[in-house]
C-alpha positions in Angstrom: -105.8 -10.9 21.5 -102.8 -11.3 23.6 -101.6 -13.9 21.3 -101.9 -11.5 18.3 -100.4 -8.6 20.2 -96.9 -10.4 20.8 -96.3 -11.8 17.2 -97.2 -8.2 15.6 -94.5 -6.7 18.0 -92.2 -9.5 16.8 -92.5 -8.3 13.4 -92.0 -5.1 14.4 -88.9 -5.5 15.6 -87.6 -7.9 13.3 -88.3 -5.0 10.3 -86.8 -2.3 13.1 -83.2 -4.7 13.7 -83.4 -5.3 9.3 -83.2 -1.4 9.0 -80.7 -0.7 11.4 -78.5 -3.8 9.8 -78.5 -1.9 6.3 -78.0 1.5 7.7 -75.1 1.0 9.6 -73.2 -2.5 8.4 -69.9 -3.7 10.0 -67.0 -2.7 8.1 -64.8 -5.1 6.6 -61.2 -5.6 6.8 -59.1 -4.1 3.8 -56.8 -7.0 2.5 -54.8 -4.7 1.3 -52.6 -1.9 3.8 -52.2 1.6 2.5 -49.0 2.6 1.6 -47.0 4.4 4.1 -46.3 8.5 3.5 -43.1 8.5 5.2 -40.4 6.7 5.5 -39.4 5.0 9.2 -36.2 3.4 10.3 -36.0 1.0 12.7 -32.6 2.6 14.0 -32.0 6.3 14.2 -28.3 6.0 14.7 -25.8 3.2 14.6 -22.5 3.7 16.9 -19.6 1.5 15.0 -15.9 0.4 16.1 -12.9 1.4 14.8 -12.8 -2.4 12.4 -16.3 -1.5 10.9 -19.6 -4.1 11.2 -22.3 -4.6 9.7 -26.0 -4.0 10.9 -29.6 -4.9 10.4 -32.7 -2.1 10.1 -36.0 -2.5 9.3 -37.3 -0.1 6.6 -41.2 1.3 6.3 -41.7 2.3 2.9 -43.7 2.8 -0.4 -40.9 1.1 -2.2 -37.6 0.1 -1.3 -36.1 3.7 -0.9 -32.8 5.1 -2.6 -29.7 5.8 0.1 -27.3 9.0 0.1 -24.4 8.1 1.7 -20.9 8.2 1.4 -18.5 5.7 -0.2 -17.2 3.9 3.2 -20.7 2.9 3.6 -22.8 0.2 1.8 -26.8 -0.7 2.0 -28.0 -3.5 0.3 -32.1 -4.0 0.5 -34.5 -7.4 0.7 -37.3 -8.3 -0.3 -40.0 -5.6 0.1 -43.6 -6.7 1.9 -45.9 -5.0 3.3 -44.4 -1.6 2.6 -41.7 -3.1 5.0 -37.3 -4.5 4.2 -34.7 -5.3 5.7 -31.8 -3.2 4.9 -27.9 -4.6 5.7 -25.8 -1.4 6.6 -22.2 -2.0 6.2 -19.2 0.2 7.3 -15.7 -0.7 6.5 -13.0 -0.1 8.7 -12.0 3.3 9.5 -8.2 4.1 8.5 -7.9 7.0 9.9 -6.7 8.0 13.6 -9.8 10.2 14.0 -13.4 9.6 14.4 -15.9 10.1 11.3 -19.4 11.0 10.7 -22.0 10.3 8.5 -25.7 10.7 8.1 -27.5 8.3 5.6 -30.5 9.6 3.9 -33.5 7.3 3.0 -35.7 8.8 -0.1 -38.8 7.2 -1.5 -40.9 9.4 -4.2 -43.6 10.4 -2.3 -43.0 10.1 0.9 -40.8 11.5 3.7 -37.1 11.0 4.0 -35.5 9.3 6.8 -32.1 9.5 8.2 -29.8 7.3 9.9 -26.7 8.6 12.2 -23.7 6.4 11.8 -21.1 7.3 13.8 -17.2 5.4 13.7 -14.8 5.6 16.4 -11.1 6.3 15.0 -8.0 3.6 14.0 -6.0 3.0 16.7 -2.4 4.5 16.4 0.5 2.8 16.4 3.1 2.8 19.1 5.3 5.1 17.8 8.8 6.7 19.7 8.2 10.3 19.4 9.7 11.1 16.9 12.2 9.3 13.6 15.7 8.8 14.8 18.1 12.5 13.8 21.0 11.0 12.7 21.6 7.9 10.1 23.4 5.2 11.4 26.7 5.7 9.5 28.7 8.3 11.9 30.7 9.3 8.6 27.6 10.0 6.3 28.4 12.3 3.5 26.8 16.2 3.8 24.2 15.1 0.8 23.1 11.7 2.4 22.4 14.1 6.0 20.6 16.7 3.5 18.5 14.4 2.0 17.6 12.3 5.8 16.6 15.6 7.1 14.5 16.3 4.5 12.7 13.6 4.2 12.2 14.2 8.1 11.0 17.5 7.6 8.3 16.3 4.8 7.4 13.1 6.6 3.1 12.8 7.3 2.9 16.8 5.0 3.7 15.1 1.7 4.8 12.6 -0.4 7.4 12.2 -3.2 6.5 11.1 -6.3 8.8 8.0 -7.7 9.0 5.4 -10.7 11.6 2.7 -11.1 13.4 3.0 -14.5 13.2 0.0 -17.1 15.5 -1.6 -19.8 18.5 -1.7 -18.6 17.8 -0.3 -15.2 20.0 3.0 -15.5 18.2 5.6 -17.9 15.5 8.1 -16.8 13.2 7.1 -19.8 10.5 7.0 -17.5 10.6 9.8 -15.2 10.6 11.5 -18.5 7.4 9.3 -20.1 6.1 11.0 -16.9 6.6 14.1 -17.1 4.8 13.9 -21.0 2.1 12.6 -18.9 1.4 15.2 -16.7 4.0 18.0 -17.1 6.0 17.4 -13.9 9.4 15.0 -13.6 8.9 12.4 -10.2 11.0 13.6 -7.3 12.7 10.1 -7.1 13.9 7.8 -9.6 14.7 4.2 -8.9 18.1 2.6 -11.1 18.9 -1.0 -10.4 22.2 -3.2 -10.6 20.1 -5.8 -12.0 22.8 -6.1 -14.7 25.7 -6.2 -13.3 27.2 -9.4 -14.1 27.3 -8.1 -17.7 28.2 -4.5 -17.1 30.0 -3.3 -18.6 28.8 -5.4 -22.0 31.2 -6.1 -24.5 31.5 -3.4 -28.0 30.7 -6.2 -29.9 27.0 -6.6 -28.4 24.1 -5.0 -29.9 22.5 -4.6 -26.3 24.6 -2.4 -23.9 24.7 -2.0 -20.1 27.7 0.3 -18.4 26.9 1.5 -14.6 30.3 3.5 -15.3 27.1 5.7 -17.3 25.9 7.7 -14.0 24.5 10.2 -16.5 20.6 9.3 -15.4 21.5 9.6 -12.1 23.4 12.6 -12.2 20.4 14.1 -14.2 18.3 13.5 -12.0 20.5 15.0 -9.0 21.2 17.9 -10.6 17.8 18.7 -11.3 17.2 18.5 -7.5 15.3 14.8 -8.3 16.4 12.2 -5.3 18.2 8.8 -6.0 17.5 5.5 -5.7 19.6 1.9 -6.3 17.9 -1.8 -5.4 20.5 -4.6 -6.7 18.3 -8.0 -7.8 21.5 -9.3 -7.4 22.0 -12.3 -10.1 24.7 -15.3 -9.0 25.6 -18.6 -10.2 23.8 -21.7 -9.5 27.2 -23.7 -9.6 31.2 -23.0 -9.7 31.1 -24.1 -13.3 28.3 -21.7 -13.6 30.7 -19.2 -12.4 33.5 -19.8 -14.6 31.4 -19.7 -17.7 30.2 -16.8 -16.5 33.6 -15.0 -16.6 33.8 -15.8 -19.8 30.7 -13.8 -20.6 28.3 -16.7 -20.6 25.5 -16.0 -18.0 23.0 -18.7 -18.6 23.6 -20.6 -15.2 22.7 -17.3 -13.1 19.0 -15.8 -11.9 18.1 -14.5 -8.7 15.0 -16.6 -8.1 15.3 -19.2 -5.4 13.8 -21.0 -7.8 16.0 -20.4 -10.5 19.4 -20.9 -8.7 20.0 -23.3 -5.9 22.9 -20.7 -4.7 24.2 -21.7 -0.8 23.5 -17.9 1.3 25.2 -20.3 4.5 28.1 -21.3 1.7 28.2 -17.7 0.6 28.5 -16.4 3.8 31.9 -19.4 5.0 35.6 -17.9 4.3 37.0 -20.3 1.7 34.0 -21.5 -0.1 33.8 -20.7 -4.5 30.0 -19.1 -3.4 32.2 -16.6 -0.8 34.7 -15.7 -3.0 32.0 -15.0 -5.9 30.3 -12.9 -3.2 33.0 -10.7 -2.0 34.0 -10.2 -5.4 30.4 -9.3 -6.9 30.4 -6.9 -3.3 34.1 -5.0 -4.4 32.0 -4.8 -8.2 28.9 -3.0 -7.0 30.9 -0.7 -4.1 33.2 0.9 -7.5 30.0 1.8 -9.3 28.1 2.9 -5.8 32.0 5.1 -5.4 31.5 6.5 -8.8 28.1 8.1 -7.7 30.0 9.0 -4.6 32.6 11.3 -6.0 29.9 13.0 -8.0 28.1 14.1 -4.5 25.1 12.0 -5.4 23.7 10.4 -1.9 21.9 7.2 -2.8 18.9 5.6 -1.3 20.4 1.9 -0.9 18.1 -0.7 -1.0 19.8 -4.2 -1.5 18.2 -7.7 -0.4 14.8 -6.3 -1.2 11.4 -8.3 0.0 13.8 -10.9 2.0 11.4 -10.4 5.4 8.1 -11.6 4.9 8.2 -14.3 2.0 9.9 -16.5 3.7 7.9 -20.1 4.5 4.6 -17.5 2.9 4.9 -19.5 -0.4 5.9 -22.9 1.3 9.0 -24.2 2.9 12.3 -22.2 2.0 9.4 -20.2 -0.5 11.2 -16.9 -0.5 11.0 -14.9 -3.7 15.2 -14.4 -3.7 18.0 -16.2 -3.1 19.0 -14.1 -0.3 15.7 -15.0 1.6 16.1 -18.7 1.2 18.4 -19.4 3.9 16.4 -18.2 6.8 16.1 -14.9 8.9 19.7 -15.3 10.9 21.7 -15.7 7.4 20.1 -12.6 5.6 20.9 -10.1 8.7 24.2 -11.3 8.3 24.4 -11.1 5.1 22.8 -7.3 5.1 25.8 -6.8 7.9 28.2 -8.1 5.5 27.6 -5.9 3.2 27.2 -2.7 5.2 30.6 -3.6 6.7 32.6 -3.9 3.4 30.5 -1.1 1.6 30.8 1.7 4.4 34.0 -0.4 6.3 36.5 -1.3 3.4 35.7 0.5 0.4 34.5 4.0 2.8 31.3 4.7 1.1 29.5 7.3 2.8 26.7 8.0 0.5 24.6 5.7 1.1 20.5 5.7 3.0 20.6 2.3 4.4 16.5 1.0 3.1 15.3 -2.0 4.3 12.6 -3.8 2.7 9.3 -6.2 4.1 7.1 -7.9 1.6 3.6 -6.8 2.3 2.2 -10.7 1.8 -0.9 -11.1 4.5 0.2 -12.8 7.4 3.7 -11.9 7.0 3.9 -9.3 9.8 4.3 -12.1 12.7 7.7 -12.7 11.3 9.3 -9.1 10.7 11.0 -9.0 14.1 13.2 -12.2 13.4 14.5 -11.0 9.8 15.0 -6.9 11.0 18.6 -6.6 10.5 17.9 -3.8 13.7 17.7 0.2 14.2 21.6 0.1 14.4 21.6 -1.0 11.1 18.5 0.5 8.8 17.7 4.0 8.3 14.2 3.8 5.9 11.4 1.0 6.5 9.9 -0.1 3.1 7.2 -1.9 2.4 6.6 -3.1 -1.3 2.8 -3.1 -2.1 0.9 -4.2 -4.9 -2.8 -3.9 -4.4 -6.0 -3.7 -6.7 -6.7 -0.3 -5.3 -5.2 2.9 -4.6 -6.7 3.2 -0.9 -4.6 4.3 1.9 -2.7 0.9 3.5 -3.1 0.6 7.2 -2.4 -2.7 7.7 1.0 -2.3 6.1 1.9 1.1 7.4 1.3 -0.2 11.2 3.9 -3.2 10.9 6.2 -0.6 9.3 6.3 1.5 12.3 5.8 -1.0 14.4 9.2 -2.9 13.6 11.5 -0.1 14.4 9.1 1.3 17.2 8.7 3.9 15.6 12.5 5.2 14.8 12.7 4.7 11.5 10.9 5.9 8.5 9.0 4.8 6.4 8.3 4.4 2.6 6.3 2.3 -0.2 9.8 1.5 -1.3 7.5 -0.3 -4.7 4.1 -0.4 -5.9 1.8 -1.6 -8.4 -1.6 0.4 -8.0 -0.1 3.5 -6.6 -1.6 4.1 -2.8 -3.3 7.6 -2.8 -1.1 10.0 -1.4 -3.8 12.0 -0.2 -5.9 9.2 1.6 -2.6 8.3 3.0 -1.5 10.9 4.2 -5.2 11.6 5.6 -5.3 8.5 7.1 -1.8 9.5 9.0 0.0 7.1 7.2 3.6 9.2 6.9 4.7 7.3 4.4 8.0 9.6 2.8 7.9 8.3 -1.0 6.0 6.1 -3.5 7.7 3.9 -6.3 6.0 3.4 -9.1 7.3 0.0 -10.3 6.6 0.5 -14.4 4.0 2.6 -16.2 2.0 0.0 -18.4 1.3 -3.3 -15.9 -1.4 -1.4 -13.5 -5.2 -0.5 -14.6 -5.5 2.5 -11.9 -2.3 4.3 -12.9 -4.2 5.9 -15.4 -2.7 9.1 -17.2 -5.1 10.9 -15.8 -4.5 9.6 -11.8 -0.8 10.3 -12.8 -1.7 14.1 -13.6 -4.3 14.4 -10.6 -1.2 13.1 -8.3 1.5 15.3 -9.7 -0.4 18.6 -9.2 -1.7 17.8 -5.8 -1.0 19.8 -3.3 0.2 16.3 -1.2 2.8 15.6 -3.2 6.0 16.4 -4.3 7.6 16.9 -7.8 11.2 16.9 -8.6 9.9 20.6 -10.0 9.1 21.4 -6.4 11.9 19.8 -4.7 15.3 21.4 -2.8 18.4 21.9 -3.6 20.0 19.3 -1.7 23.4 19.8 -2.7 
């Protein structure tokens, strides 16, 4: 009985604990997680120095979502798994002198946005005297050289003027007016060079002709309220006999290349030598055609012995660009004094904005200091900058200032890629002018950047330019 009792309850229970297993089973895991409905960041804000960075956040998404931004920042994505990917944020350096902003927006179809805060402390400024020197450094500077210093003052960090270097044969204005077909406005400064001197002027005979007596171009361009500009790639002899075929028209032993001529600057630069007596002559040349702009009340932005500071050992030993570089820092300041002294001095030039030119090579800027001829001596800082974009130039502005502590101005004295005006002058880069160096070897000097520049606001036109007179 008892015996019968105890298995009967056995089976009752077993059938009970069978019934209760099929009514409520144990659930099994889901291999597969749900996709999110919102989007989640890892990071809600990212707080970034002045030099930019570049950060790591961890994304929660359906798919790897799409980014607003704007264009100083850049997200790339991984791998997405399990709804989750890392995203690299990267923010270049800020050129400006104040702090920016942005919020980043994170979009998947689907699912709900995300933002991200980034926010960028501002470029540090440069130290800077407070203000540009008032006067130009030559006492006896003509009324139209103080004119257009002042001016230049008054417009520096407001706007910029507009400028191309003329080609051929370095004294027409057959570009500013390719320019102005371009976009309907003339550039505010055009750029002549002596390149040509040595044959100027060329004989009758010749079928190509160069004569800087011709100041028409210049005087054009004055008179139309347009600024001037003169650089001098100044060509010599690589020997004496060199020289003396060259007085007899035959040039072929001259270039201005360190490469090209193997021209003595410390020879040049000793009373008695053929190379200092070729010099002084070559100086008493260029000071009658520099006289002839002179006496027309043309003030000339005078920019010789261009790109000497900051080539110099760059390219390899004694690898300066020029001739007037390849001596060393000590020679070329004397040199640059040489001429000042007999330009101004002897042959009493007063038109003339003394410009003195660094080559923007990377790396350069350590050895500015040792080639700057010094503030009693420069008016105008230029750089000459040829970059594969059109983005404002901090690096170069900074050793600009920096080499005159602030007392001088400063210009892109050339350019390939012509530096935005409006970024620039955004970014509190007070650069005066821009010179275009030709209008076919640069990709982003497009006619249409040339039109959008000429009828900004930031710039300035020889249409919108002073008399100076």
């Amino acid at each position: 009985m008892n015996r019968s009792f105890f298995i009967a309850s056995f089976v009752i229970l077993a059938l009970l604990w069978s019934c209760g297993e099929k009514d409520n089973p144990d659930p099994e895991p889901d291999p597969t997680p749900k996709a999110p409905t919102a989007v989640t960041l890892s990071e809600s804000s990212l707080n970034v120095e002045a030099a930019g960075g570049t950060f790591d956040i961890t994304v929660e998404s359906p798919f790897i979502p799409q980014v607003e931004k704007p264009s100083w920042v850049t997200v790339t994505a991984g791998t997405l798994k399990d709804y989750a990917v890392t995203m690299n944020v990267t923010v270049a350096a800020n050129p400006g002198y104040e702090a920016r902003e942005a919020t980043l927006t994170f979009k998947a179809t689907g699912a709900t946005s995300a933002t991200l805060k980034v926010t960028q402390a501002a470029a540090e400024k440069p130290e800077t005297a407070e203000e540009t020197d008032a006067n130009l450094t030559n006492a006896k500077a003509s009324r139209q050289a103080i004119n257009v210093y002042s001016f230049l003052r008054e417009q520096a960090g407001k706007k910029m003027l507009s400028g191309v270097q003329s080609g051929g044969t370095a004294n027409n204005n057959d570009r500013v007016n390719q320019v102005f077909t371009m976009t309907g406005k003339h550039p505010a400064l055009a750029g002549y060079d002596y390149i040509f001197l040595q044959y100027s002027p060329t004989p009758e005979s010749w079928s190509w002709k160069v004569n800087y007596e011709d100041i028409s171009a210049a005087r054009e361009q004055w008179e139309h309220n347009g600024l001037v500009s003169f650089m001098w790639h100044w060509n010599v002899p690589t020997s004496r006999d060199a020289w003396e075929k060259g007085k007899t028209g035959d040039f072929d032993g001259y270039g201005f290349y360190s490469d090209k001529t193997s021209f003595s600057i410390a020879n040049a630069l000793k009373s008695g030598t053929w190379e200092n007596e070729f010099l002084l002559q070559d100086i008493k040349k260029v000071a009658g055609y520099l006289k002839l702009l002179q006496d027309a009340g043309i003030p000339v932005l005078w920019r010789p012995l261009h790109e000497a500071a900051g080539n110099y050992s760059v390219y390899g030993t004694n690898g300066a660009w020029f001739w007037w570089g390849r001596g060393g820092a000590d020679a070329c300041k004397r040199l640059w004094k040489l001429l000042r002294d007999k330009l101004e001095g002897e042959y009493g030039l007063d038109n003339l904005i003394w410009v003195w030119t660094l080559d923007a090579t990377v790396g350069a800027e350590k050895d500015y200091d040792s080639w700057y001829p010094g503030n009693d001596q420069v008016d105008i800082v230029g750089v000459d900058i040829y970059a594969d974009d059109t983005e404002a130039k901090e690096r170069q502005y900074k050793a600009a200032v920096a080499l005159s502590g602030g007392h001088k101005l400063v210009t892109v004295s050339e350019c390939g890629n012509i530096p935005d005006p409006a970024k620039c002058l955004s970014a509190g880069e007070t650069w005066n002018w821009f010179m275009a160096w030709d209008l076919e070897s640069y990709p982003l000097n497009t006619a249409s950047y040339w039109k959008t520049m000429m009828l900004s606001p930031r710039v300035l036109t020889r249409e919108s330019m002073p008399s100076l007179k």
